[in-house]
ChimeraX commands (.cxc) that place a marker at each C-alpha (Angstrom):
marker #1 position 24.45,4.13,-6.06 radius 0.5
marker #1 position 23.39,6.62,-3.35 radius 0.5
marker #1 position 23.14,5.61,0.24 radius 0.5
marker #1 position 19.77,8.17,1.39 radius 0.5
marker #1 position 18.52,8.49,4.71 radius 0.5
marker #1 position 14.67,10.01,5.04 radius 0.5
marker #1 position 14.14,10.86,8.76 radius 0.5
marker #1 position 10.48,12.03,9.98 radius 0.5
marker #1 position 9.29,12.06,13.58 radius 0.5
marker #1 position 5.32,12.38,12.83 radius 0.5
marker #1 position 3.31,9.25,12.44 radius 0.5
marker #1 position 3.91,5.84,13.05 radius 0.5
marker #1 position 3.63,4.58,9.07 radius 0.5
marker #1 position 5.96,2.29,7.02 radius 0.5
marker #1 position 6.01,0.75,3.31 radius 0.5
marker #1 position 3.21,-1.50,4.30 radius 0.5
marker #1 position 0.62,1.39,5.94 radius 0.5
marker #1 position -0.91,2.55,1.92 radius 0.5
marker #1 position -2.09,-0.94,1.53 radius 0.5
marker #1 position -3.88,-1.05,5.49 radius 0.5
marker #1 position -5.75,1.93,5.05 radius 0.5
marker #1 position -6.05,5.79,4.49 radius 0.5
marker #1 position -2.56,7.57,4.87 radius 0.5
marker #1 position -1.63,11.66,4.90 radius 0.5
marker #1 position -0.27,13.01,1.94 radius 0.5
marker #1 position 3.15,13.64,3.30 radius 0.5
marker #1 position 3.57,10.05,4.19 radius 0.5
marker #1 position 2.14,8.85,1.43 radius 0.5
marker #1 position 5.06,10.66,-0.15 radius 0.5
marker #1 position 7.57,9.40,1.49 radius 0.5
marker #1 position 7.03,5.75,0.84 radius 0.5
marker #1 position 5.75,6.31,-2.86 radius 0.5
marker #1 position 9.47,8.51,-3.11 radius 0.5
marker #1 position 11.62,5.78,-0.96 radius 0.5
marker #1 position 10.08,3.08,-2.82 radius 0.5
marker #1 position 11.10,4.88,-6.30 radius 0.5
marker #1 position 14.13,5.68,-5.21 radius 0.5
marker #1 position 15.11,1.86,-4.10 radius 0.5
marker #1 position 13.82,0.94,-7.24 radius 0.5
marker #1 position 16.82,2.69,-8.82 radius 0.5
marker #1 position 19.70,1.06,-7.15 radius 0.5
marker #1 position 19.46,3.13,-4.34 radius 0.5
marker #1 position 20.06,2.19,-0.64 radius 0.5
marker #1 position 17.20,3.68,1.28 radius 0.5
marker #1 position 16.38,3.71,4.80 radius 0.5
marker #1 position 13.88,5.41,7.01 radius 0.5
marker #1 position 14.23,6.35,10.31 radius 0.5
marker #1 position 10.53,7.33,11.79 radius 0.5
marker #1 position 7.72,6.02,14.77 radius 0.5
marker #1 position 7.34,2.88,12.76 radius 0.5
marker #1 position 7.21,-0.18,15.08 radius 0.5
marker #1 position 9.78,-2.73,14.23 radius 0.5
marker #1 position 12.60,-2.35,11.45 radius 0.5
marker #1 position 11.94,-4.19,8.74 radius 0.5
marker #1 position 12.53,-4.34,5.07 radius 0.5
marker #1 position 9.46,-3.49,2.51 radius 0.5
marker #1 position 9.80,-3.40,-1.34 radius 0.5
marker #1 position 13.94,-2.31,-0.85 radius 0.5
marker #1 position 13.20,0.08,1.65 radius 0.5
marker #1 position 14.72,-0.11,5.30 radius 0.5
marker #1 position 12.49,0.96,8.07 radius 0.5
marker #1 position 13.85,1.88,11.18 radius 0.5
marker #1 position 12.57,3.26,14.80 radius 0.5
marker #1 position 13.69,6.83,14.77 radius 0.5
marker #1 position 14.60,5.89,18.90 radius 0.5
marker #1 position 17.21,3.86,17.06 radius 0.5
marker #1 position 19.03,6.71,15.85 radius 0.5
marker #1 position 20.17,7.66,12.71 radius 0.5
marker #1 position 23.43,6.80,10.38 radius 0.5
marker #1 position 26.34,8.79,11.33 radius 0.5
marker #1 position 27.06,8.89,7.19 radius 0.5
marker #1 position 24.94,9.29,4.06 radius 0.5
marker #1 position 25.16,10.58,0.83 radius 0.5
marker #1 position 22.74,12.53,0.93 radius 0.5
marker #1 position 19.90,13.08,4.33 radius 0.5
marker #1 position 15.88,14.01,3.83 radius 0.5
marker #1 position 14.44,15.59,6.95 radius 0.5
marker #1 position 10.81,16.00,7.57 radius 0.5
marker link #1:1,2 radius 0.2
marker link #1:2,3 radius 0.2
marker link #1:3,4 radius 0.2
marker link #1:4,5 radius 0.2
marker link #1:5,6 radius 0.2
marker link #1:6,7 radius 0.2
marker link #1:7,8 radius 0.2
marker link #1:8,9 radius 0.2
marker link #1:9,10 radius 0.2
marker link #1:10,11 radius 0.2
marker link #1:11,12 radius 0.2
marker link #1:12,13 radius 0.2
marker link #1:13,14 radius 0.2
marker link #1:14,15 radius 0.2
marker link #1:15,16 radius 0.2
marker link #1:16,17 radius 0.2
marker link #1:17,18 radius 0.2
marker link #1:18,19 radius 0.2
marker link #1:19,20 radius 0.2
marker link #1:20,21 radius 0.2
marker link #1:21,22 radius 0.2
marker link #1:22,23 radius 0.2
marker link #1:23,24 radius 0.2
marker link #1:24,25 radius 0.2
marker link #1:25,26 radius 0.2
marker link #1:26,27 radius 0.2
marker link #1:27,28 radius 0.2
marker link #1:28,29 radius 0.2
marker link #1:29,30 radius 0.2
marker link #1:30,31 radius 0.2
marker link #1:31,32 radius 0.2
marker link #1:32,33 radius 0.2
marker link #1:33,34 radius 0.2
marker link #1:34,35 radius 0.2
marker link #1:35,36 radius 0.2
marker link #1:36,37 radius 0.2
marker link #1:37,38 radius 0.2
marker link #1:38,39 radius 0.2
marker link #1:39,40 radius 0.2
marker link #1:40,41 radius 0.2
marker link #1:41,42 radius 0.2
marker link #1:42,43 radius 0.2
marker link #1:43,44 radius 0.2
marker link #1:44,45 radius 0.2
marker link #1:45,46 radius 0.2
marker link #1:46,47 radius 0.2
marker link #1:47,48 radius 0.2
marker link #1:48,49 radius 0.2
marker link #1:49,50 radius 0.2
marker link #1:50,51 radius 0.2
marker link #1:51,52 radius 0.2
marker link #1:52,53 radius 0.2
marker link #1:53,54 radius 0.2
marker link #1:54,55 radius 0.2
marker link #1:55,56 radius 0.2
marker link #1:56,57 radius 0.2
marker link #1:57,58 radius 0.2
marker link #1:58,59 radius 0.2
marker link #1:59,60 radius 0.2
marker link #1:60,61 radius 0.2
marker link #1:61,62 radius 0.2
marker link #1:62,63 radius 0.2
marker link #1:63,64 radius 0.2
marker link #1:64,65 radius 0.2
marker link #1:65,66 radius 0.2
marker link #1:66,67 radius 0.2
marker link #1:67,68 radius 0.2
marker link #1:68,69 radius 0.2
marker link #1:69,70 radius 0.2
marker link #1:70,71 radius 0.2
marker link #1:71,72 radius 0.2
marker link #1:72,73 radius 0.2
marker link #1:73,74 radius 0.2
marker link #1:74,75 radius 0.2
marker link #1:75,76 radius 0.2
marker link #1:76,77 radius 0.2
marker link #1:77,78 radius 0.2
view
């Protein structure tokens, strides 16, 4: 399967932020789409102003500060 990076520099958010209270449509997106995409097969990580990395539902979450993978297969900017 597809090793997919999603980078975003807006909000701090992550997999768990839908279930904690009222979230923007854009990220809202993005964990609905990395969460779908995981549930494929896919290896997914995020690189945004979340906190900590963690794991949620498949989905790697990782500070943005921490830089980004020097491969992919394929990169999602927002």
């Amino acid at each position: 399967m597809a090793h997919i990076v999603l980078a975003d520099d807006g909000i701090e958010f992550d997999g768990e932020s839908p279930a904690k209270g009222p979230l923007g449509g854009v990220e809202s997106s993005i964990v609905n789409l990395t969460h779908a995409l995981a549930g494929q097969g896919h290896n997914v990580s995020v690189h945004n102003m979340c906190a900590d990395p963690k794991v949620i539902r498949g989905v790697s979450w990782n500070p943005l500060s921490d830089g980004l993978p020097e491969t992919a297969d394929l990169y999602i900017a927002n």
